[in-house]
TORZANU-284569 format. One record per residue (C-alpha): residue in three letters; z, x negated, y negated. Coordinates in steps of 0.2 Angstrom, whole numbers, padded with zeros to 4 digits, always signed. Example, Ala and Ser with C-alpha at 12.3 -4.5 7.8 and 13.67 -1.06 7.14 Angstrom:
BEGIN
ALA+0039-0062+0022 SER+0036-0068+0005 
END
This chain:
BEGIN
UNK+0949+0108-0334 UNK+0956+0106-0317 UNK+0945+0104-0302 UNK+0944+0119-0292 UNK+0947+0117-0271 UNK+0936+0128-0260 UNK+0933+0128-0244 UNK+0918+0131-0232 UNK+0920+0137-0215 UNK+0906+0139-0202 UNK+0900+0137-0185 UNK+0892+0126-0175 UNK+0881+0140-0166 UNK+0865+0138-0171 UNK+0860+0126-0185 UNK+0859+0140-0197 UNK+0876+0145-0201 UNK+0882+0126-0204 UNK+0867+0122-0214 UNK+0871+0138-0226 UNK+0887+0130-0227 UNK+0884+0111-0232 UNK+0869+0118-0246 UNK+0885+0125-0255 UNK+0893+0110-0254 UNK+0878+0099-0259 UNK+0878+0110-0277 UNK+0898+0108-0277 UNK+0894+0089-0280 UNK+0885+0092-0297 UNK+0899+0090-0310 UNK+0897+0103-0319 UNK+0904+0115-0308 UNK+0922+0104-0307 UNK+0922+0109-0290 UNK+0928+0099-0273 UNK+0922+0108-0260 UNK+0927+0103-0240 UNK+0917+0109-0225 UNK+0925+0112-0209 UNK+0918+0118-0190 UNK+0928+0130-0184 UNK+0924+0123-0167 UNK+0933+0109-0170 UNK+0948+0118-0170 UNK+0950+0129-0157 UNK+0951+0126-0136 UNK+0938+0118-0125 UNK+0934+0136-0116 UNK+0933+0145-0133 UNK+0922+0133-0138 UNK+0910+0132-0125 UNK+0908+0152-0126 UNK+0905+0153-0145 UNK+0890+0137-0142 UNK+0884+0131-0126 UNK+0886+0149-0119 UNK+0877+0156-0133 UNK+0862+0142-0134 UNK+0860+0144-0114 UNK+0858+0166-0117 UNK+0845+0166-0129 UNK+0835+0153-0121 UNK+0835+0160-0104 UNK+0842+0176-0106 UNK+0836+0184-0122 UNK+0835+0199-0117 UNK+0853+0199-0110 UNK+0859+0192-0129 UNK+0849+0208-0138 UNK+0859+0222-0127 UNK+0875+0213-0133 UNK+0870+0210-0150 UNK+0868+0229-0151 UNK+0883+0234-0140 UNK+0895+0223-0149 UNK+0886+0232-0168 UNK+0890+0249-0161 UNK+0908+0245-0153 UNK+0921+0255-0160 UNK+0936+0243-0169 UNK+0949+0250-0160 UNK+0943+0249-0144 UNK+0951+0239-0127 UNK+0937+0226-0129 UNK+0937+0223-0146 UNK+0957+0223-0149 UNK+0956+0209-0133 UNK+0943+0200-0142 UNK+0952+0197-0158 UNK+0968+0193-0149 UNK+0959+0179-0142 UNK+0953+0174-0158 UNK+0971+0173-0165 UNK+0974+0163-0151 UNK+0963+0150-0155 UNK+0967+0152-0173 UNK+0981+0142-0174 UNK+0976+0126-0178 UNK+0964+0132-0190 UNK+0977+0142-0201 UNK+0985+0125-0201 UNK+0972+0113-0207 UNK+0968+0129-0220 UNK+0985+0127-0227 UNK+0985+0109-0226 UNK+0969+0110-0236 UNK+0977+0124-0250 UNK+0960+0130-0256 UNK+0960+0139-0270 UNK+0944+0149-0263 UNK+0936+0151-0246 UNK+0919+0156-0242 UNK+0912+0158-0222 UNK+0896+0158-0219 UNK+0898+0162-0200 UNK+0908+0181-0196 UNK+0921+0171-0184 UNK+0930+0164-0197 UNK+0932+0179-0208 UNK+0937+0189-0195 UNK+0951+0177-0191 UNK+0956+0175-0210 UNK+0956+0195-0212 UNK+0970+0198-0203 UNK+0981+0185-0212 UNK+0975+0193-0230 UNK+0982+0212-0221 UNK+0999+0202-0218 UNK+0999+0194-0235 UNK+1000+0177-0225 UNK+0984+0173-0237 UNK+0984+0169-0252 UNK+0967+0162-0258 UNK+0951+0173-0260 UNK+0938+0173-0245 UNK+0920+0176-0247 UNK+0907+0179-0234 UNK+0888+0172-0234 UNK+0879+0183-0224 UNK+0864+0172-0214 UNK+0851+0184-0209 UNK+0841+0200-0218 UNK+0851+0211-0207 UNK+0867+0216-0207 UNK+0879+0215-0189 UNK+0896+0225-0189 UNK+0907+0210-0184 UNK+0903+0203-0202 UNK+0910+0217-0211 UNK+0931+0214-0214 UNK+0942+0222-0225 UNK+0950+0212-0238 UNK+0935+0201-0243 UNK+0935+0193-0262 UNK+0914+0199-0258 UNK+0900+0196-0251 UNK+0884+0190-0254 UNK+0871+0196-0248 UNK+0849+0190-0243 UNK+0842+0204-0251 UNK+0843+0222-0261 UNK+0841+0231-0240 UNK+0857+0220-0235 UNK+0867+0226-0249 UNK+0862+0243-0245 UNK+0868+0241-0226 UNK+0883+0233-0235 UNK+0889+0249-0245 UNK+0886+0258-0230 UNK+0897+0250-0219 UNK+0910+0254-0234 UNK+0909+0238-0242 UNK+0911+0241-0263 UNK+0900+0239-0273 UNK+0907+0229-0285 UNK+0909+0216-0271 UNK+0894+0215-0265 UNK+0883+0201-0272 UNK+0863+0198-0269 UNK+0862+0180-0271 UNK+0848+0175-0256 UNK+0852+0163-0239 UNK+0859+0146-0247 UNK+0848+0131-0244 UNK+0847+0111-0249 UNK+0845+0110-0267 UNK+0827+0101-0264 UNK+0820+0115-0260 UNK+0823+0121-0278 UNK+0812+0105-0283 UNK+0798+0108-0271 UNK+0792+0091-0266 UNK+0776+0086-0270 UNK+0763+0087-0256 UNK+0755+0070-0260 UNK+0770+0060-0263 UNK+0777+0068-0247 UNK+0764+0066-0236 UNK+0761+0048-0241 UNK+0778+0045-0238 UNK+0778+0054-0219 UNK+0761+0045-0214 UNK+0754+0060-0216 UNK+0734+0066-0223 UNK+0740+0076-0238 UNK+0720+0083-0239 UNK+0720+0088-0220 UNK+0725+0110-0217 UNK+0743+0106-0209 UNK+0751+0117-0196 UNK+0771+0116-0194 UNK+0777+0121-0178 UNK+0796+0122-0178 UNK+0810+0129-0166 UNK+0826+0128-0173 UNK+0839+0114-0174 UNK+0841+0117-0153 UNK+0822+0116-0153 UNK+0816+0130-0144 UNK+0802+0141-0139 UNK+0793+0131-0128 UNK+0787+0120-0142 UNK+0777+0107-0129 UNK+0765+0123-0122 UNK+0761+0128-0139 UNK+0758+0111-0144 UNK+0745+0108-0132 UNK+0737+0126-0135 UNK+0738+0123-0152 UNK+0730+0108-0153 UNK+0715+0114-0140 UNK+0707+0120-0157 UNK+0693+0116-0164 UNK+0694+0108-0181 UNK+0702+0094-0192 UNK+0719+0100-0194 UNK+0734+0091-0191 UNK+0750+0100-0182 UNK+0769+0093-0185 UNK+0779+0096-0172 UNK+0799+0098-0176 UNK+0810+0097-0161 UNK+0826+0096-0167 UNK+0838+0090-0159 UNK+0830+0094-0139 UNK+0829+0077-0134 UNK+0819+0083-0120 UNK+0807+0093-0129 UNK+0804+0076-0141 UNK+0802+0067-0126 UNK+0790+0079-0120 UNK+0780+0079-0137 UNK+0779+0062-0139 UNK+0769+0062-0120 UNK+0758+0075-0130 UNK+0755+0064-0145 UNK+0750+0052-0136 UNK+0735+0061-0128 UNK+0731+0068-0146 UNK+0730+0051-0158 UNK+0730+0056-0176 UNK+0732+0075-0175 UNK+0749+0078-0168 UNK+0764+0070-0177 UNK+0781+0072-0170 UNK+0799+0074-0179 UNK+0816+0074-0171 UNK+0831+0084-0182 UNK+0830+0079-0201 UNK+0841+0084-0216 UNK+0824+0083-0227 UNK+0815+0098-0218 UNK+0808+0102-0236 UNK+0798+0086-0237 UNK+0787+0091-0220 UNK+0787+0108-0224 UNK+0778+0103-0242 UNK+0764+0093-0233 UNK+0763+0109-0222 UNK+0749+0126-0227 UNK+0757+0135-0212 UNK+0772+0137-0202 UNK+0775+0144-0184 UNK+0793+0147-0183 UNK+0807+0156-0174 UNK+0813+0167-0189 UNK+0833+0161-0192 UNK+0840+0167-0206 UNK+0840+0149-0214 UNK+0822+0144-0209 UNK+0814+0160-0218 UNK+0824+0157-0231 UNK+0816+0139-0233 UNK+0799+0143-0231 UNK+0800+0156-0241 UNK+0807+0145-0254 UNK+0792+0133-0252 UNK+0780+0146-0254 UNK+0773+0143-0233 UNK+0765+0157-0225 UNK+0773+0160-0208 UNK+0770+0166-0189 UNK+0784+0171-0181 UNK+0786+0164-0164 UNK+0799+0171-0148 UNK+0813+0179-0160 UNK+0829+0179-0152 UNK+0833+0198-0149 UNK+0845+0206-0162 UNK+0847+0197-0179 UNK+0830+0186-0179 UNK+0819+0201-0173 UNK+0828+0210-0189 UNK+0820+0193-0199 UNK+0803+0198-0191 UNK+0802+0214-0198 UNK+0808+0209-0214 UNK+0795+0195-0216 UNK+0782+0206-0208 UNK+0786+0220-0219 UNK+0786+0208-0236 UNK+0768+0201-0231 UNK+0772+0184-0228 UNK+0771+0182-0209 UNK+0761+0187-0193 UNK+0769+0190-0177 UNK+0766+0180-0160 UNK+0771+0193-0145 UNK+0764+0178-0133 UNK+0754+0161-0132 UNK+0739+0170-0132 UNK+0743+0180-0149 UNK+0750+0165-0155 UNK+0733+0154-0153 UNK+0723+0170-0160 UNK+0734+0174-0178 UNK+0733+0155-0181 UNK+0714+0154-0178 UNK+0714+0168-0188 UNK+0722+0162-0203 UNK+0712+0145-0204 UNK+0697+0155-0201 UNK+0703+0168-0219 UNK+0711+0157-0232 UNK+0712+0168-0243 UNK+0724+0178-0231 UNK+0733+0160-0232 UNK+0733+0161-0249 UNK+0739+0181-0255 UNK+0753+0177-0240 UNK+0760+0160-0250 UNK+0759+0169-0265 UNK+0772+0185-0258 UNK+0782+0172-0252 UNK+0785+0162-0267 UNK+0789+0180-0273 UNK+0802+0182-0262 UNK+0809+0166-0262 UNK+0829+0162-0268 UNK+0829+0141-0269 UNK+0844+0142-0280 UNK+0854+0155-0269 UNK+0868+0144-0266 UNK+0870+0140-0283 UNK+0872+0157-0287 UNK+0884+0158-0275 UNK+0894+0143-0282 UNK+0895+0151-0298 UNK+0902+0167-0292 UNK+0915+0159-0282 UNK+0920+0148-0298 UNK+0920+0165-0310 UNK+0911+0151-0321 UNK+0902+0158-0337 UNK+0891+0146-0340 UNK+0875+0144-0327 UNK+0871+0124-0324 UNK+0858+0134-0310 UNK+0840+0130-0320 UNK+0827+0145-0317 UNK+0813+0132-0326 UNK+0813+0120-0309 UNK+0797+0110-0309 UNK+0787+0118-0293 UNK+0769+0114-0287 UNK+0754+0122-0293 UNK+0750+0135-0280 UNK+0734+0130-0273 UNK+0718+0140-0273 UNK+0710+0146-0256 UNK+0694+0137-0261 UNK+0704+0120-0262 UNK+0713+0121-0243 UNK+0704+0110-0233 UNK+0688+0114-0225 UNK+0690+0115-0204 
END
């Protein structure tokens, strides 16, 4: 049977949106689903200044304007389609479009799937002209749903959740389109790595309560102050700090280390979150759509730390709502929800079993095969996972 072409466009704002993209493309390799599949940035083909508003820009508002980035979030939801600002926005995206449209037709997909709004709303108007011809899908990335994903035209949609789908035939999206497949992630998370093995293989005490402190591939949330909070408690536990690709904030961390021999281990961006995360019995996080998704994959109990305004405070009160995370309004909260949970483990314990509940390891999977119309499912739902682990057997602090 011939090899079916599809094609992966994403985003390079935020890590999320590109990771959601290259976990489709990591099940496309499996040769069962005769599948090539290419992965492009659409950064890479549009102008410097375009560019640099769609990523530095956006990085630099939710870090030091937050607030700013949750009014526009909402403002740009609400914003009528045929309004002056919105018809000037999308004639700048055409503008930058051009070379896109042209390494797409270089490419001839026989399918495209976007896992980041721009590219769909680009696409959408070539599929109202009938200068299209391919069907595109759209991943949504969060547990919310934001106007500027929803385009006429689409092949479908899939969606994180039954809620999403709901918002989705809301906003006029059919039914029969809509598909609730889960956030894609890496196809290790679908194996859940042993904690032993792992921690052995990190330098890391698998028998020691473990706290995993993350901030995003940009690594934010003043990781280094919670750090040195953090690790002001009492009690043998060890904390993993991730700082992503913030050189300064690993720079920072590593000064911390340092003063902390043996209880603070630090980790620069990594492709193999899912090994840390399996040595890990909690997780303090910012609540992207991709990093909820992998926790609640690995069954980890979560507190949710500095959401950025608009589509990760929707991820808060999902999580919140499910069970499986606290939420840190401040340093100080922060220090007294994770006091708490090592103080209850059997809080620990009811939290990692709602999550493992909730979890959709084989999400992009699902997506592959919708994409590929294939009848027959090479996605396994008998994956080898860990034991879930007794309050009575976390370690003692």
């Amino acid at each position: 049977m011939t090899q079916k072409k599809i094609l992966l466009l994403s985003v390079s704002a935020g890590a999320g949106h590109m990771r959601a993209a290259e976990a489709i493309r990591a099940y496309s390799l499996d040769p069962r689903y005769r599948v090539v599949a290419d992965h492009l940035d659409v950064m890479n083909y549009v102008t410097a200044g375009f560019r640099k508003i769609y990523t530095d820009f956006y990085l630099k508002l939710i870090n030091k304007a937050p607030t700013l980035w949750g009014y526009l979030y909402q403002a740009s939801h609400e914003a009528q389609a045929d309004g002056t600002i919105e018809k000037l926005r999308r004639a700048l995206e055409r503008l930058n479009a051009r070379a896109l449209l042209k390494e797409i037709a270089t490419v001839n997909p026989d399918a495209i799937i976007c896992t980041h709004f721009l590219p769909a709303e680009m696409l959408a108007r070539l599929l109202r002209k009938q200068r299209l011809h391919c069907p595109v899908w759209v991943q949504v990335t969060d547990f919310d749903l934001h106007r500027m994903w929803v385009h006429e035209g689409m092949a479908g949609y899939f969606a994180a959740n039954d809620e999403v789908a709901f918002r989705m035939r809301a906003q006029g999206i059919a039914a029969d389109t809509i598909h609730v497949t889960g956030i894609p992630i890496m196809p290790g998370f679908a194996l859940r790595p042993d904690r032993a093995a792992a921690a052995q293989q990190l330098g890391l005490d698998a028998s020691r309560t473990t706290i995993l402190l993350m901030g995003g591939g940009a690594g934010l949330g003043s990781l280094e102050q919670i750090a040195a909070r953090l690790l002001r408690i009492a009690g043998d536990f060890q904390l993993i700090a991730m700082a992503g690709k913030n050189d300064r904030v690993h720079a920072a961390l590593m000064n911390l280390a340092a003063q902390f021999p043996g209880r603070l281990v630090v980790q620069s961006y990594t492709d193999h979150i899912e090994q840390w995360m399996a040595c890990a019995d909690l997780v303090v996080t910012k609540p992207g759509g991709l990093t909820s998704s992998e926790c609640l994959a690995m069954g980890l109990p979560m507190i949710v730390n500095a959401p950025i305004p608009g589509q990760e405070e929707r991820n808060a009160d999902y999580l919140l709502e499910q069970g499986v995370a606290l939420k840190a309004f401040d340093e100080v909260t922060l220090e007294y929800r994770v006091r708490y949970l090592l103080e209850h483990p059997e809080k620990l314990h009811e939290m990692r079993i709602k999550a493992i509940a909730l979890g959709r390891a084989d999400a992009a999977c699902r997506v592959l095969e919708q994409v590929c119309h294939s009848g027959y499912s090479p996605c396994r739902n008998d994956m080898p996972v860990q034991p879930i682990m007794p309050p009575t057997s976390l370690p003692a602090l």
